[in-house]
C-alpha positions in Angstrom: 95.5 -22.4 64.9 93.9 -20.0 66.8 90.9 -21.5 69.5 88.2 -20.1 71.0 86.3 -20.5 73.6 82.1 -20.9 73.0 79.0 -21.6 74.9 75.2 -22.2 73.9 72.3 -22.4 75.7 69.6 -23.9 74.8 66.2 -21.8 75.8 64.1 -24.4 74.3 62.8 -27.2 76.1 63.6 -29.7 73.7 66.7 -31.4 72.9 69.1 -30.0 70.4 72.0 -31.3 68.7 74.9 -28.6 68.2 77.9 -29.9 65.5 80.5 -27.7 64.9 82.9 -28.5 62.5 86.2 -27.0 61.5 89.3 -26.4 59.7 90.7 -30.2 58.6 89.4 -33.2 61.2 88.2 -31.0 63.6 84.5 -31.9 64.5 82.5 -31.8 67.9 79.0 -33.2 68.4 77.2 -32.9 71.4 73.4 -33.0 72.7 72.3 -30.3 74.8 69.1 -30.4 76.7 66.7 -27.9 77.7 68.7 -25.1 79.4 71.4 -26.0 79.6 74.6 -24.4 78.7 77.1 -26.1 76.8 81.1 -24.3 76.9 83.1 -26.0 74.3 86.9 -25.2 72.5 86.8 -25.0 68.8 89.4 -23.0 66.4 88.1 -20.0 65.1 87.1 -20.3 61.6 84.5 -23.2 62.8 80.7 -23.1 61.7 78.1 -24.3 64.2 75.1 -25.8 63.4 72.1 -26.5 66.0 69.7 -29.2 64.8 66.1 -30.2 66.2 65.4 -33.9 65.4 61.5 -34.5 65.1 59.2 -37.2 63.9 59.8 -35.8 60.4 63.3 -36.0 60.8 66.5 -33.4 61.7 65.8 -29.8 61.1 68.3 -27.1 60.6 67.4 -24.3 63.5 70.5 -22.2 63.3 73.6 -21.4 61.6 76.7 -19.2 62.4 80.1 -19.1 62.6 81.9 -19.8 66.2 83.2 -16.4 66.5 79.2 -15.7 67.2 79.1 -17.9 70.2 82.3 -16.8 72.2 81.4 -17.0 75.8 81.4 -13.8 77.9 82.8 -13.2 81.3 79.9 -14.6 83.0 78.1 -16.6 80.8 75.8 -18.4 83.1 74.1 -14.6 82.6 74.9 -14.6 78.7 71.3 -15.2 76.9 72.3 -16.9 73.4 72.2 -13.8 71.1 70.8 -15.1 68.0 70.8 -19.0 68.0 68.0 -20.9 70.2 65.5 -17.6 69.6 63.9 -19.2 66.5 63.4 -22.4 68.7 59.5 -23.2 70.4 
């Protein structure tokens, strides 16, 4: 199984809840506050999902597959591409 190497940032300034889950138990689950940028190992067929938990309960903010998210060589520079831009 092949790994990759990801990162998010979230650009928001609330907190966001990123699960990515893969190919049989494979599952990560982390919280990730406002800009701060979370690196993380996953194998490469994994989704990622980025959820915003309100007073009406977990929203879905953004969806993609891990292959989306690889980090570059400097990612402290990298701007999330398309996740976190739908964010407030």
């Amino acid at each position: 199984m092949t790994s990759l190497l990801c990162c998010y940032r979230n650009i928001g300034n609330q907190w966001l809840i990123l699960r990515c889950c893969g190919p049989g138990d494979f599952f990560l689950e982390r919280v990730v506050f406002p800009f701060e940028l979370l690196t993380f190992a996953c194998p490469a067929d994994a989704e990622v999902k980025i959820w915003h938990l309100d007073g009406a309960g977990p929203t879905l903010v953004d969806c993609c597959l891990a292959e989306a998210m690889l980090c570059g060589d400097a990612p402290e520079e990298r701007a999330v591409a398309e996740l976190g831009s739908s964010q407030s």
